[in-house]
Structures are given as C-alpha cells and as structure tokens.
C-alpha positions as CSV (number, residue, x, y, z in Angstrom):
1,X,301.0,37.6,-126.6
2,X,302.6,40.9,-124.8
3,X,299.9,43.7,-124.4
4,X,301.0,46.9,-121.7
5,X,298.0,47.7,-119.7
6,X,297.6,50.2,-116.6
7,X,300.6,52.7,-117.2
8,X,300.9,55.5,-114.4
9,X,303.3,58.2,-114.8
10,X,303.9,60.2,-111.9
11,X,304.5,64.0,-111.9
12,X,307.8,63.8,-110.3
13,X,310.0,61.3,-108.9
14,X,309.5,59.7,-105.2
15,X,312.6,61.5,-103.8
16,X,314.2,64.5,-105.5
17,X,317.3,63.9,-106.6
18,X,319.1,66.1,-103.9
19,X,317.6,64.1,-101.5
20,X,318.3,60.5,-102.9
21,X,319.5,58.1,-100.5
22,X,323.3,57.0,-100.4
23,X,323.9,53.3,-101.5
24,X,327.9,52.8,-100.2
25,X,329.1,49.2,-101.1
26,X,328.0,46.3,-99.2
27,X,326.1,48.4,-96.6
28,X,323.3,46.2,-96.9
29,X,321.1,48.1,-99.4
30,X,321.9,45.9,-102.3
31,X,322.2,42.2,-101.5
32,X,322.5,39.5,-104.2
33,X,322.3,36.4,-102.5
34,X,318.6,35.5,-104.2
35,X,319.9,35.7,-107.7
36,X,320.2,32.6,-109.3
37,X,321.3,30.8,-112.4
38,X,319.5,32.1,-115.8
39,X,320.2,32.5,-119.1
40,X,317.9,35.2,-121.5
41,X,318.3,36.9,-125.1
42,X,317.8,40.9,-125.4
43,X,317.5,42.4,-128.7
44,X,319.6,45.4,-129.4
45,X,318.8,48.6,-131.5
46,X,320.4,51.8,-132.3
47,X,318.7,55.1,-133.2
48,X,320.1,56.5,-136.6
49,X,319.1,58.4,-139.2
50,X,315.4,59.0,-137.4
51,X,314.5,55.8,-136.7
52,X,315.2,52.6,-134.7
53,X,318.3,50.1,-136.5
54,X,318.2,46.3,-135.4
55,X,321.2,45.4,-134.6
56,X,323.0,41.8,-132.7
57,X,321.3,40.0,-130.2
58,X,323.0,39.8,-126.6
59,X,322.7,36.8,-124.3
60,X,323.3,37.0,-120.7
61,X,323.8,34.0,-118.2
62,X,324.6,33.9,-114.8
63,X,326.1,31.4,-112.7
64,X,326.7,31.4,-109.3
65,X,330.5,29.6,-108.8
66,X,331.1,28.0,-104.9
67,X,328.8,30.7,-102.7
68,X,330.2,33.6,-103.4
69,X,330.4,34.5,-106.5
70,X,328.5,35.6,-109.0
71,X,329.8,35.3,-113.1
72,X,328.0,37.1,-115.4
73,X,328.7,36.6,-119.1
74,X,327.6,38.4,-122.0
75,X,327.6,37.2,-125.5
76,X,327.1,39.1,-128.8
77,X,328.2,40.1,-132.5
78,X,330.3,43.0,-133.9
79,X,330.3,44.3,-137.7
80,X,332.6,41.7,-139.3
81,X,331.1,39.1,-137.5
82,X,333.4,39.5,-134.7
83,X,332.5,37.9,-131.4
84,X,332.1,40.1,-128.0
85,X,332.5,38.3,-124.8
86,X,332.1,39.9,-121.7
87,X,332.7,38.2,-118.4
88,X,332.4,39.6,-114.9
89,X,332.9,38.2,-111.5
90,X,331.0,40.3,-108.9
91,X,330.8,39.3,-105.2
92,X,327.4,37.6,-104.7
93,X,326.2,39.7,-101.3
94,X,327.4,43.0,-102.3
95,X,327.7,42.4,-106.0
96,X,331.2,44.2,-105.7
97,X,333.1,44.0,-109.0
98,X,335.9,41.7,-108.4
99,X,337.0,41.1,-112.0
100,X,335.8,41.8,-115.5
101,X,337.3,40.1,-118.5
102,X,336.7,41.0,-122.5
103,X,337.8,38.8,-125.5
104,X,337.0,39.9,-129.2
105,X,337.5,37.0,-132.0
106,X,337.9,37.0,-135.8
107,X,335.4,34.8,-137.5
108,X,338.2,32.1,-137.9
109,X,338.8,32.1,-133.8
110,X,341.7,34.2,-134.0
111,X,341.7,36.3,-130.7
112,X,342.1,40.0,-132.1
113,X,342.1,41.5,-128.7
114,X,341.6,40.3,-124.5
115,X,341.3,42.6,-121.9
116,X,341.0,42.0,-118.0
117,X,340.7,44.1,-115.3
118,X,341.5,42.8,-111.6
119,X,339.7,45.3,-109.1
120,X,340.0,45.9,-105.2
121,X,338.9,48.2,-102.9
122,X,342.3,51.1,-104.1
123,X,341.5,50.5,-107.9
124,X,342.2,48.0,-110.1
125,X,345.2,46.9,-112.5
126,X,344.5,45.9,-116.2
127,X,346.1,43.8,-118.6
128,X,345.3,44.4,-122.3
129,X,346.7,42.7,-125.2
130,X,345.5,44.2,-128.5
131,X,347.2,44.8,-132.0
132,X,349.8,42.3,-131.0
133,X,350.9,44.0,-128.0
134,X,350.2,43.9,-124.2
135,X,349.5,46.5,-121.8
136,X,349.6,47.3,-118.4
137,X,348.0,49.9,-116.4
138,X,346.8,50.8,-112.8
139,X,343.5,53.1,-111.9
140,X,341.3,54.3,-109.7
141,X,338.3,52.6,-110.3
142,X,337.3,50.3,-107.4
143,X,335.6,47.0,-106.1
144,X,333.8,49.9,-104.0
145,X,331.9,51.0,-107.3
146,X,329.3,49.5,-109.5
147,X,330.0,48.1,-112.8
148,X,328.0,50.4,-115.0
149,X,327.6,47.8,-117.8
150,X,325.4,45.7,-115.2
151,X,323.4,48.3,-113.4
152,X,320.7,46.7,-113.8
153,X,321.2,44.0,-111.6
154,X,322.5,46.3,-108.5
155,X,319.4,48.2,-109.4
156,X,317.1,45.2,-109.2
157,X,318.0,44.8,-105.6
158,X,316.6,48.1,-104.3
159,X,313.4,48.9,-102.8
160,X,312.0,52.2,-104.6
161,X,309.5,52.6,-102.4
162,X,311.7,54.0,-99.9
163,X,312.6,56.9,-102.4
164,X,315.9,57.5,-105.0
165,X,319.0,56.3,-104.8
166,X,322.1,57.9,-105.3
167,X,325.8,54.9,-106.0
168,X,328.5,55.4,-107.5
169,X,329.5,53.1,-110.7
170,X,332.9,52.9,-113.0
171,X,332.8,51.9,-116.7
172,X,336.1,50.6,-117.7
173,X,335.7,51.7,-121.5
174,X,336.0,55.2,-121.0
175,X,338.2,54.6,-117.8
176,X,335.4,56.8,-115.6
177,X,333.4,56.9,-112.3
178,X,330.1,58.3,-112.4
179,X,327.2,59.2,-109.7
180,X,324.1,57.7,-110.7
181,X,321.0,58.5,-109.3
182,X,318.3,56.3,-110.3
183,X,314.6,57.0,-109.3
184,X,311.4,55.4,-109.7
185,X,308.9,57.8,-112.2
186,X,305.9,55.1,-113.0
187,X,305.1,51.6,-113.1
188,X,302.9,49.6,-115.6
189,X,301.6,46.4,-115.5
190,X,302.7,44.1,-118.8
191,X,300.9,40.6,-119.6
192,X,303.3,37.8,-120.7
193,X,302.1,34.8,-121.4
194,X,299.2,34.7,-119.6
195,X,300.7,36.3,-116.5
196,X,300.7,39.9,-114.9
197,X,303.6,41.3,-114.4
198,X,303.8,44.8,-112.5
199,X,306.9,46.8,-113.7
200,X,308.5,50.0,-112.4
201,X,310.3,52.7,-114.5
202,X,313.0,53.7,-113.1
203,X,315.0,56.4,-114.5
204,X,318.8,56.9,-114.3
205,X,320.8,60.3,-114.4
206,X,324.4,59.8,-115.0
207,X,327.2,62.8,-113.4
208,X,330.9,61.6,-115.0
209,X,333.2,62.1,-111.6
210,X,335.8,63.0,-114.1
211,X,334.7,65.8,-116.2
212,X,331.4,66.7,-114.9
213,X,329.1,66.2,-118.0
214,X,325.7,65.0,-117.2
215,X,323.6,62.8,-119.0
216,X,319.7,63.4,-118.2
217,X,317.1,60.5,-117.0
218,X,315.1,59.1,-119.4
219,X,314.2,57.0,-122.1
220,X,314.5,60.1,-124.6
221,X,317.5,61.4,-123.4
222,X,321.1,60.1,-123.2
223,X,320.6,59.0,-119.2
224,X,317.8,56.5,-119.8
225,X,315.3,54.4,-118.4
226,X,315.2,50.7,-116.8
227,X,312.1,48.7,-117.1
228,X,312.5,46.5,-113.9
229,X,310.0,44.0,-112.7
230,X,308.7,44.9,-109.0
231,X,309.4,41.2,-107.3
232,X,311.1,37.9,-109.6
233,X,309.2,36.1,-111.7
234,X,309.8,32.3,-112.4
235,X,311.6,32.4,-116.1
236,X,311.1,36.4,-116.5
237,X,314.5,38.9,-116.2
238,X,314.1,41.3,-113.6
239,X,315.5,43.9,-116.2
240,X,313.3,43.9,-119.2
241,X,314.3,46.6,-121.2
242,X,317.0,49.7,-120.8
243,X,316.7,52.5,-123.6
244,X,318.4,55.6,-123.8
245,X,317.9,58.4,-126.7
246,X,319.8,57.1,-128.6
247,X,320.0,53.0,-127.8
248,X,317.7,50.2,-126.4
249,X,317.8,47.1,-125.2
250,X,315.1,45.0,-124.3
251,X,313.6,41.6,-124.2
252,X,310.4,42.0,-124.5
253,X,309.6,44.0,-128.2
254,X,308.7,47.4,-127.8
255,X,311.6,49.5,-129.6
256,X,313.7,47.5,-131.3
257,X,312.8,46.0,-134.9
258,X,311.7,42.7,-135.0
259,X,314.1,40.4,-137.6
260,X,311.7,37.9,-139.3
261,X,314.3,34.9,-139.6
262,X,312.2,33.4,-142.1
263,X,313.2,36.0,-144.8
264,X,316.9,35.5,-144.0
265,X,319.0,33.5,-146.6
C-alpha cells in the first residue's frame, strides 16, 4: 500500500534563483561513486486531450563497468512496437557524459536507425545511420555538461539544504545546452511497503543556451518537478517520479493510468 502523508509546501524556494549555487563539472558537488547496480520499471503518461494517456513502460538499469564507469540503459516501446534503447556511459565520480548510444528496432529485429554520440570536454562527434544512410557531425555539446535525459541522477547527488543549484545540461535530440536551475520547494513523506520514506520536491526551470526560451518549474508547467528521495533506500529509486505539464513519469502511481493486465487479450 502507497499512502502520501505530511506534505509541506514552502512559500518560496530555499535560494532564489539569482542566487543559486554554480555546480561546474566534477568540482566536487556531484559525486557518483555510492550509486550502485539497480534495475526499476517507471510508467509513462502523456497529457492529451484533458486528461492523462498511459503510455509504454521504461526500465532503467545501471551497472557499474571496472570502477569508473557508470552504464545506464533505458528500455522502452514506440507506436509500431518499435524498440527504444538508450545507453549512456557517464564517468562514475563526476557523472560526466562520456558516450550515449540510441538503437531503434522493427518488431522483426531489423535495426531502423543507431545513433552514437562520443563526447569530450570541446564537444562531441556523432555518428548516425538512419534511412539507410550514415552521418557524421561535430558539436558543441560537452563531457563538461549534464545529460538532460538523466538529470535525475546528477540531481540525486546534491544536498538542497545548502540552497538551489544552478548546471548546465545538453540534450542531444534537439542538439541544445540549457541552464537548469533546480530548487528544492517541499518535501512529503510517502509510506511504501511498510516503510517511511521522506521525499523532496524539487523543481527544475529550464533556459535553452541556444535560443533563449524558458521553460517554468513545476509540475504544471513545461519545466517540471522531480520527486527525489532525501537519503537511498534499500530497493527504492532515488527518483520516483518527474512530471511536467504536459508528461510524467513515475514509479510509484500517482499520475499516470494504471493498465489492469488482466483485461489485456
């Protein structure tokens, strides 16, 4: 049974954003060495047509190869019952991006399309193949920014009662650098099988570096909030849920539908 108990909003957030403390890569602010091997299942859900649409599962697992590195690999379904796979090597201390890789496959195991991105700290250099073709292009984004597609983790690893933070992270779909600031606005306490688990709400405003469009905090606006546990908990994520205005993902219900397998075909 899952019951939230004790929420507490705060008025405003700890630190104001002008005044949110610089995270610069691997200057000892984030460190990943206590992240270990796991494996969870979020649900997924889209907002359309004024209410929340189930959509595939994702499954993320983490393994940590030799001592440096960690891989990160998510799994899911597209329309068509094509296959997503998403893998990223980060640098375990810093959790640096050192190299992301994305393969899409038909139903039959054809590969339709595989994308990898090699990153250091001057940019990075892609190779796509897609329609039948390869492609090769060079860009700015840099082992020295966050991958924005695993904030969460990078998030996990910061102590928010110190104040906000202000890091920079790329997101290689839209071939753009944003300035996050992410700041801690309430905390509740969730009870999970038996156990209390205090949370904090942290909530993430996004700046794109490239065109200047900003995307407010919140989970009602296109920014969003993350639902991160305070300390690790034995067989718990540290990120429980992320939801945006307009998409959530979570692992614990709240938002998203609930599919009742049992009236599947």
């Amino acid at each position: 049974m899952i019951s939230f108990i004790s929420p507490v909003l705060f008025a405003t957030a700890l630190t104001a954003a002008g005044t949110a403390i610089p995270v610069q890569m691997a200057d000892g602010q984030i460190r990943g060495e206590s992240i270990s091997d796991y494996e969870f299942a979020w649900s997924q859900c889209s907002f359309q047509n004024g209410e929340w649409q189930a959509g595939e599962p994702l499954t993320e697992e983490a393994t940590i190869i030799g001592k440096h590195i960690l891989r990160i690999e998510h799994t899911s379904k597209l329309p068509n019952d094509i296959s997503n796979k998403a893998v990223y090597y980060i640098d375990r201390s810093s959790l640096a991006p050192l190299r992301t890789e994305r393969t899409f496959k038909a139903p039959s195991g054809e590969v339709l399309a595989h994308q990898q991105w090699v990153f250091d700290d001057n940019g990075y250099k892609a190779n796509i193949f897609q329609q039948g073709k390869n492609i090769e292009k060079e860009g700015m984004l840099s082992s020295k920014m966050y991958d924005a597609m695993i904030l969460g983790i990078p998030l996990s690893a910061l102590d928010f009662t110190k104040g906000s933070y202000s890091l920079q992270a790329l997101m290689t779909n839209f071939n753009a650098s944003y300035m996050i600031t992410a700041s801690k606005v309430g905390e509740e306490v969730i009870e999970h099988n038996g156990q209390e688990v205090a949370v904090n709400w942290i909530d993430v405003k996004w700046l794109h570096e490239q065109i200047g469009d900003v995307y407010p905090p919140g989970p009602n606006a296109s920014g969003g909030r993350y639902w991160i546990t305070k300390n690790k908990v034995r067989n718990f994520p540290r990120v429980i849920r992320y939801q945006t205005d307009s998409y959530a993902i979570e692992f614990l219900p709240k938002t998203c539908p609930v599919i009742d397998k049992t009236l599947e075909g």
